[in-house]
LUMVEX-554960 format. One line per field, with one value per atom (N, C-alpha, C): residue in one letter; chain; atom name; z, y, x. Coordinates in nm, 4 decimals. Layout:
<nuzas>
resn	A, ... $
chain	A, ... $
name	CA, ... $
zz	Z, ... $
yy	Y, ... $
xx	X, ... $
</nuzas>
This chain:
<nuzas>
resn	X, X, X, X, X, X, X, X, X, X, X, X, X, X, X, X, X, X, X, X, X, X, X, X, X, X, X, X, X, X, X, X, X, X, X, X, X, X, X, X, X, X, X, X, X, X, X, X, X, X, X, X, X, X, X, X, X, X, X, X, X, X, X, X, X, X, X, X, X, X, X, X, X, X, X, X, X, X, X, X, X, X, X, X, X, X, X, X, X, X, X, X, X, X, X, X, X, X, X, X, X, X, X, X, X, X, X, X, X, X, X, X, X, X, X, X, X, X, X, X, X, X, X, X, X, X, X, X, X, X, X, X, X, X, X, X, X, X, X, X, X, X, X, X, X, X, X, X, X, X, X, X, X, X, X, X, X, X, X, X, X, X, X, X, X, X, X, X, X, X, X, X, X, X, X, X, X, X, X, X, X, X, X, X, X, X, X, X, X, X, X, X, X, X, X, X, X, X, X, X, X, X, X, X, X, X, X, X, X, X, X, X, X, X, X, X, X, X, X, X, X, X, X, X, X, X, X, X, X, X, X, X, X, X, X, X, X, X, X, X, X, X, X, X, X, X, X, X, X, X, X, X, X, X, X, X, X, X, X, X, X, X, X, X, X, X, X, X, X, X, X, X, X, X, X, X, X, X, X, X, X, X, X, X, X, X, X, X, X, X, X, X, X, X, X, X, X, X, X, X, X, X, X, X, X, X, X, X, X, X, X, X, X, X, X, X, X, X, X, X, X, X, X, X, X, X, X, X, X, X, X, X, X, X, X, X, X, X, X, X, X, X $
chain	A, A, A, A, A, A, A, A, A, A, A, A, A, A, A, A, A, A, A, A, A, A, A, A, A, A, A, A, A, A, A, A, A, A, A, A, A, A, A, A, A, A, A, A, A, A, A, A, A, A, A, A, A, A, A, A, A, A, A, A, A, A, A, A, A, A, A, A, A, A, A, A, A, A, A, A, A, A, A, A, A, A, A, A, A, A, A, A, A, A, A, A, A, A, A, A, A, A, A, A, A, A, A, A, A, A, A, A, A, A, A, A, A, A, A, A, A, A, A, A, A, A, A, A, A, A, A, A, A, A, A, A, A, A, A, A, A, A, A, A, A, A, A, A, A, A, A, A, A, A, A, A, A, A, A, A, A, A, A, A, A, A, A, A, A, A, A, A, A, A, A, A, A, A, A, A, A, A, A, A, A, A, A, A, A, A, A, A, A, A, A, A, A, A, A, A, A, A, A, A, A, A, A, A, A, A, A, A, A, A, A, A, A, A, A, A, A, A, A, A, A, A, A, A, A, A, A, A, A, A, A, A, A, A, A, A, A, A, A, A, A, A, A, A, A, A, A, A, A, A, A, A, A, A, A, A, A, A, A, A, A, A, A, A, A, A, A, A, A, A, A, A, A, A, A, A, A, A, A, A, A, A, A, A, A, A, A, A, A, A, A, A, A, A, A, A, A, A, A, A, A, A, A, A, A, A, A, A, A, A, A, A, A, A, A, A, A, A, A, A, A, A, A, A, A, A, A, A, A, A, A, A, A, A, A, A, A, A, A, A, A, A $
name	N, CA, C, N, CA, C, N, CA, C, N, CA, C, N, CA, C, N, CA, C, N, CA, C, N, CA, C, N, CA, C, N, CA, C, N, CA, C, N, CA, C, N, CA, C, N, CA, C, N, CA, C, N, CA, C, N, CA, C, N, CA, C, N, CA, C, N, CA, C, N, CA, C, N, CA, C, N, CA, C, N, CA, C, N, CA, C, N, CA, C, N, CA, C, N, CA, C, N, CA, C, N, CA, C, N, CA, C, N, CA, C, N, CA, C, N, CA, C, N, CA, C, N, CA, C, N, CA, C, N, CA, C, N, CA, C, N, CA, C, N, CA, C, N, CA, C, N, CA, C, N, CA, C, N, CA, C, N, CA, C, N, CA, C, N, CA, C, N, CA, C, N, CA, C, N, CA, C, N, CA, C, N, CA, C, N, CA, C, N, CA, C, N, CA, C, N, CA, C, N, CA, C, N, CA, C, N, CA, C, N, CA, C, N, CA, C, N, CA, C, N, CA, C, N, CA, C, N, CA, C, N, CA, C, N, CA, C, N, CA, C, N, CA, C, N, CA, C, N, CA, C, N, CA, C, N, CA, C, N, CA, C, N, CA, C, N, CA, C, N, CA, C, N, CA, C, N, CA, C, N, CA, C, N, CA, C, N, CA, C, N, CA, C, N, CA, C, N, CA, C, N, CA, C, N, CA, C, N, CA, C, N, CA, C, N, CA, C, N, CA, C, N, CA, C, N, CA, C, N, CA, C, N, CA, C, N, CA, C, N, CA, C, N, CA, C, N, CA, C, N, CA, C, N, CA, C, N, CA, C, N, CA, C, N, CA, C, N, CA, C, N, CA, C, N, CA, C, N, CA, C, N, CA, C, N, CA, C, N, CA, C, N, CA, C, N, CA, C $
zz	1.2806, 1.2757, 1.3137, 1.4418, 1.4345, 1.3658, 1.2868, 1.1730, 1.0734, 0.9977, 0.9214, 0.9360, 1.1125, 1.1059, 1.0994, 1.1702, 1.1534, 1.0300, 0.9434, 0.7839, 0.7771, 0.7832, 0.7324, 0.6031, 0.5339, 0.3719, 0.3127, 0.2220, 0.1248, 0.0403, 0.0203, -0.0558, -0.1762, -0.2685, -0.3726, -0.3624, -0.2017, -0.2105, -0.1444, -0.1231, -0.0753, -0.1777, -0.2901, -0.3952, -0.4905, -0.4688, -0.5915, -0.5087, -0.3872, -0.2940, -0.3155, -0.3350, -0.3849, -0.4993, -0.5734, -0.7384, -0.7406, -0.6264, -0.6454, -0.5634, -0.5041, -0.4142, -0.5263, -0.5946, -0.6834, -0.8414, -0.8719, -0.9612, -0.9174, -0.7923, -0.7872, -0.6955, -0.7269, -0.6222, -0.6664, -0.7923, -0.8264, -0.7841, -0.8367, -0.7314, -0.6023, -0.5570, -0.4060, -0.3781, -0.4492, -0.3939, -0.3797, -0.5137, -0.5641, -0.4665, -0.4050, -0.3067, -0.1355, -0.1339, -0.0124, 0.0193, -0.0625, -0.0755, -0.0510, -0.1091, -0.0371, 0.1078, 0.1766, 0.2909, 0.4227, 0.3691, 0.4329, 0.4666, 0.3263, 0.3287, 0.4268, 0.3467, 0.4531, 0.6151, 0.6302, 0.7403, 0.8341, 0.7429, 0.8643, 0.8306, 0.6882, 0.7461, 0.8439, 0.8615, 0.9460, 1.1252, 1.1473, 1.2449, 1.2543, 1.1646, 1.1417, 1.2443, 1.1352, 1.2184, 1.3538, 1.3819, 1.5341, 1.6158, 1.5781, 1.6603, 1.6573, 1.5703, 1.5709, 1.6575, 1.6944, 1.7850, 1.7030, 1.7406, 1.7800, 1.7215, 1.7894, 1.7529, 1.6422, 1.5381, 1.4284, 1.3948, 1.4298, 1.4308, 1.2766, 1.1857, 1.0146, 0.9935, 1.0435, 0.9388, 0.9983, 1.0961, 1.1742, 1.0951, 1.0624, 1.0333, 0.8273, 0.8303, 0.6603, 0.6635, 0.6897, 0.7470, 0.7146, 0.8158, 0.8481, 0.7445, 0.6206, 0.5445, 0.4186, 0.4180, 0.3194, 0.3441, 0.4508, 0.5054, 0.5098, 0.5268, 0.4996, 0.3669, 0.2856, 0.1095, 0.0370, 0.1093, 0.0308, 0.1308, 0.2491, 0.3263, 0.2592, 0.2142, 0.1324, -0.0254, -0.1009, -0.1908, -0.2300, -0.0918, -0.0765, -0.0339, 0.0347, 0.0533, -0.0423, -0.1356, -0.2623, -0.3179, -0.3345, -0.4023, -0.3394, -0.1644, -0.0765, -0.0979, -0.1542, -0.1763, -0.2693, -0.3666, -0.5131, -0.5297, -0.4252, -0.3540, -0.2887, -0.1964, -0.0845, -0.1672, -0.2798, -0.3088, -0.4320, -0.5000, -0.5595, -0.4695, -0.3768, -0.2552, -0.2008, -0.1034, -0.0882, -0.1853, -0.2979, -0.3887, -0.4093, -0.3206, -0.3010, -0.2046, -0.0853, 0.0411, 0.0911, 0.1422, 0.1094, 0.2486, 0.1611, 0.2667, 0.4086, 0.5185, 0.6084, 0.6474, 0.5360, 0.5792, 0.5592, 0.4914, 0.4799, 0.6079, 0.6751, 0.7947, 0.9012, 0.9281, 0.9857, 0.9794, 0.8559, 0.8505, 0.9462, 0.8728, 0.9199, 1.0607, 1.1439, 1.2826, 1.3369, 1.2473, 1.3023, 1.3151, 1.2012, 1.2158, 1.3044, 1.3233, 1.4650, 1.6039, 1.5919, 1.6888, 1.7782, 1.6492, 1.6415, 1.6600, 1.6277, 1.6056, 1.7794, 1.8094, 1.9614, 2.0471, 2.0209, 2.1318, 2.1599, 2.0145, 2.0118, 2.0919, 2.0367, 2.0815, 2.2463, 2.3237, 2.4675, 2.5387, 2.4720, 2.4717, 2.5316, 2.4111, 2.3855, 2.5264, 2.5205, 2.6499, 2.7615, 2.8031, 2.9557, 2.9329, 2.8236, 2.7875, 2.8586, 2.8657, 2.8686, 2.7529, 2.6260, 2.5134, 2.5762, 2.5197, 2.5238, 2.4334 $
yy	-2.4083, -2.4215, -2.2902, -2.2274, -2.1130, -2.0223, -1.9710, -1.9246, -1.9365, -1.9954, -2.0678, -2.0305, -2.0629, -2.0368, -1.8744, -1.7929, -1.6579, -1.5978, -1.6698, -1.5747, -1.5718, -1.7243, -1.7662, -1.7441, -1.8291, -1.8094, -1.8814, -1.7961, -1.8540, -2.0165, -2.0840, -2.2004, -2.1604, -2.0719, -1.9925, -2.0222, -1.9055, -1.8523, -2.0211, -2.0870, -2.1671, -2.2872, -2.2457, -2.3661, -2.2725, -2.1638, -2.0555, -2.0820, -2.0675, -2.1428, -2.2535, -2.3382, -2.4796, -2.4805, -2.4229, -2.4032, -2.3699, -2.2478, -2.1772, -2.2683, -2.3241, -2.4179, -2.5612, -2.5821, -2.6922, -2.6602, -2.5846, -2.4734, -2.5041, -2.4750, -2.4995, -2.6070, -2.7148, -2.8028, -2.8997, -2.8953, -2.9406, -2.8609, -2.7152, -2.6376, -2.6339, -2.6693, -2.7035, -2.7790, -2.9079, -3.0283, -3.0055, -2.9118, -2.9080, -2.8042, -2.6649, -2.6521, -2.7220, -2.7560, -2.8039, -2.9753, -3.0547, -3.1759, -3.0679, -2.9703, -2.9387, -2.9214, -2.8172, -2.7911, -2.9282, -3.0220, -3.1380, -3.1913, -3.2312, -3.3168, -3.2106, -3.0838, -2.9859, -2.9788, -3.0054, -3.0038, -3.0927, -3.2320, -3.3358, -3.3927, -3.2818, -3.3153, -3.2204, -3.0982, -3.0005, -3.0933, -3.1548, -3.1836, -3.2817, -3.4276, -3.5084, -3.4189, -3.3288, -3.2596, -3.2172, -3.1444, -3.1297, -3.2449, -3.3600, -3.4486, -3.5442, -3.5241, -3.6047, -3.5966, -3.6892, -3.6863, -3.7463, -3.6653, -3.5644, -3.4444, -3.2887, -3.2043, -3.1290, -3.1021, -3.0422, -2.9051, -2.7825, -2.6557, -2.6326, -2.6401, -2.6066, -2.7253, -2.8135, -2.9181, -2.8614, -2.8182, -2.7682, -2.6362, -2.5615, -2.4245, -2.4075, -2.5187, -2.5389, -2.6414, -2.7200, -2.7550, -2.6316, -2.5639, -2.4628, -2.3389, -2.3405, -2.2746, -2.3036, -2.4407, -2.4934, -2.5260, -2.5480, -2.5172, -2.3804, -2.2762, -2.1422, -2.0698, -2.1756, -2.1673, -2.1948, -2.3538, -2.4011, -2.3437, -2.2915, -2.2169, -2.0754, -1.9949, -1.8897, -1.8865, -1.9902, -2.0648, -2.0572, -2.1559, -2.1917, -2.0667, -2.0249, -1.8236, -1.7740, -1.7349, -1.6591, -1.7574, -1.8739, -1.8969, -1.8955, -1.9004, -1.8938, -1.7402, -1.6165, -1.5408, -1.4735, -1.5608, -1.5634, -1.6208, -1.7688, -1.8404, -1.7342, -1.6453, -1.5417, -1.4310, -1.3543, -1.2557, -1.3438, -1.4542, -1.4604, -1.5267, -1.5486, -1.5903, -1.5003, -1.3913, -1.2673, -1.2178, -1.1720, -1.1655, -1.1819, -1.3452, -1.4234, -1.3364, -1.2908, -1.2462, -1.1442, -1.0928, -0.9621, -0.9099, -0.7521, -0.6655, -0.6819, -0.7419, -0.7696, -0.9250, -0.9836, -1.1546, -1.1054, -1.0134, -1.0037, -0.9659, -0.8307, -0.7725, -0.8842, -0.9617, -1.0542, -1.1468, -1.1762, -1.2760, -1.2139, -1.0457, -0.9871, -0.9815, -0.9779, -0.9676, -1.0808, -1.2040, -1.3748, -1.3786, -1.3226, -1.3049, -1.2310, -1.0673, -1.0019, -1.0867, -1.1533, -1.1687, -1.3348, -1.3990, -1.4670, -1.4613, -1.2895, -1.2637, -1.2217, -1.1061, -1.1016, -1.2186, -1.3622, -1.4759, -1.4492, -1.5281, -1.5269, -1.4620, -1.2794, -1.1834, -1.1784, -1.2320, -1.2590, -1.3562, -1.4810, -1.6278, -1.5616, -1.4849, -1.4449, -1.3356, -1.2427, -1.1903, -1.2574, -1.3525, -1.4423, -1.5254, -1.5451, -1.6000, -1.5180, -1.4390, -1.2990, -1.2309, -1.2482, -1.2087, -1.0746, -0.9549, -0.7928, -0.7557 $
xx	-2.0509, -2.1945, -2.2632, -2.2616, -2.2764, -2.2409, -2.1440, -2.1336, -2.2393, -2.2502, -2.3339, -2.4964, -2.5364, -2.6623, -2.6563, -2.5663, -2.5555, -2.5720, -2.4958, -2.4745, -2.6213, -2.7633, -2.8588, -2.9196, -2.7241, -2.8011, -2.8861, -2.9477, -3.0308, -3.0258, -3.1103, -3.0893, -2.9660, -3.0609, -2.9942, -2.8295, -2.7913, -2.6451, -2.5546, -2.6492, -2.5697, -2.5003, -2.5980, -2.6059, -2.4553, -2.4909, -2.3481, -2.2457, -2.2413, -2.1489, -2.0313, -2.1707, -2.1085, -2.0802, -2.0898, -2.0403, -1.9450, -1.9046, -1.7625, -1.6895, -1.7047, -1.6053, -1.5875, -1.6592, -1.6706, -1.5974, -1.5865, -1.5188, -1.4176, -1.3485, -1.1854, -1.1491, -1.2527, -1.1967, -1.0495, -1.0356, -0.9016, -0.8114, -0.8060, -0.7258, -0.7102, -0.7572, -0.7760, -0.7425, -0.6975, -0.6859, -0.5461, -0.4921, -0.3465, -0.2847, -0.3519, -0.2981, -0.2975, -0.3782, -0.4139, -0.3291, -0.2673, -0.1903, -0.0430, 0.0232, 0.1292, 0.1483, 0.0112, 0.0461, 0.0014, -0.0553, -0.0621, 0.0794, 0.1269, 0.2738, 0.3822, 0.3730, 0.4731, 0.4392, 0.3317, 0.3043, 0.3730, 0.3522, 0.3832, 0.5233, 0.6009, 0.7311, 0.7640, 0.7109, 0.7424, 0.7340, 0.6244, 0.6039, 0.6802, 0.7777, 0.8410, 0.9953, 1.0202, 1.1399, 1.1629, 1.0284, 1.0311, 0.9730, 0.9398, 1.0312, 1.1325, 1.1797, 1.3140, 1.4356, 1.4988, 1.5908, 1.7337, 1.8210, 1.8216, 1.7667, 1.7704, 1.6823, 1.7656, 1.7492, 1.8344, 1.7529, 1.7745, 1.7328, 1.7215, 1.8165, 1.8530, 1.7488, 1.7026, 1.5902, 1.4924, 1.4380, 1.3274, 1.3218, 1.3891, 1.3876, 1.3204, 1.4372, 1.3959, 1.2377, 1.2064, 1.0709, 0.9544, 1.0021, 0.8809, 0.9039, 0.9996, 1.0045, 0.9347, 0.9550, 0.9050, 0.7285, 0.7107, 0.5531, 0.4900, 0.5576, 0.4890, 0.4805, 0.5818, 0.5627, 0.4512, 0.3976, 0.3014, 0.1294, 0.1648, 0.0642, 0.0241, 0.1304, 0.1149, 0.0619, 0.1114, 0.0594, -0.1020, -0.1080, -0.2892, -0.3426, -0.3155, -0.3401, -0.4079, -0.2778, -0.3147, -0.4432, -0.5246, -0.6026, -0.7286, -0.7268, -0.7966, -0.8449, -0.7887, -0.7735, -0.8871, -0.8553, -0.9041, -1.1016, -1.0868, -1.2143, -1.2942, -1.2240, -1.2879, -1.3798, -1.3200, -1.3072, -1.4735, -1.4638, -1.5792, -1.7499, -1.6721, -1.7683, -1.8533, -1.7590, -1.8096, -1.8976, -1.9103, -1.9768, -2.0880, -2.1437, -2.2786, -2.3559, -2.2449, -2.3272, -2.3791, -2.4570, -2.4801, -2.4374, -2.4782, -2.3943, -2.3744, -2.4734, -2.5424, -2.4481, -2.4696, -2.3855, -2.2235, -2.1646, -2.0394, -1.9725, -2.0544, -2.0209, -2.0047, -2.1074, -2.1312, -1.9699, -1.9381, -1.8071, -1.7295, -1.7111, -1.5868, -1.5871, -1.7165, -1.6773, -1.7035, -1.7490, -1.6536, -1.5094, -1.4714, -1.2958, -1.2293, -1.3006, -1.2352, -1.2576, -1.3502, -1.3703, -1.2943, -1.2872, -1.1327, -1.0367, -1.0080, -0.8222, -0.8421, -0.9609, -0.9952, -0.9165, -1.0204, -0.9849, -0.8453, -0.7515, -0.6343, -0.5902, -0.5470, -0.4894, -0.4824, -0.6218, -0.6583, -0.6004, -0.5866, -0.5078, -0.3578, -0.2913, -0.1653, -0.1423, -0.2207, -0.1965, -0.1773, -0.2982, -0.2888, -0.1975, -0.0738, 0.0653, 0.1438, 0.1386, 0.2459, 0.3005, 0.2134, 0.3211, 0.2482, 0.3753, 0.3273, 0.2093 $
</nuzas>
């Protein structure tokens, strides 16, 4: 939501928006139904008992297939989206996202990762 009010797009960009998201919403459906199912066999495996590492492993292989998958079209969505926003709302995304990878990266530290 904050996002959103930040970009403060236009009626206009919001309506091309929805066109481009509506444009591939079959595609979308078609990537986005793999990484569901992979998902929750992925999560199926890690909990099963007993714990089988080779089904857990192949799981999460087969989940970062259909995650990469939806990627590349998420990709494709981004790149005609951007397009709508202007220079000012784009910057804006990009430092929603640093400032995301930020949290994380902060999360990960007070973990102890290096």
């Amino acid at each position: 939501q904050a996002l959103r009010t930040d970009l403060a797009l236009t009626a206009d960009q919001q309506e091309k928006l929805r066109a481009i998201v509506m444009s591939h919403r079959t595609e979308i459906a078609a990537a986005a139904t793999p990484v569901v199912d992979k998902g929750r066999a992925l999560r199926a495996a890690i909990a099963a008992s007993p714990e089988d590492d080779a089904a857990i492993r192949a799981a999460g292989e087969d989940f970062g297939k259909s995650v990469g998958d939806a990627g590349v079209l998420a990709a494709k969505i981004r790149a005609e989206a951007r397009a709508v926003l202007t220079p000012d709302q784009n910057q804006k995304l990009d430092d929603f996202h640093k400032a995301t990878d930020d949290q994380v990266d902060k999360l990960l530290k007070e973990l102890g990762t290096p």
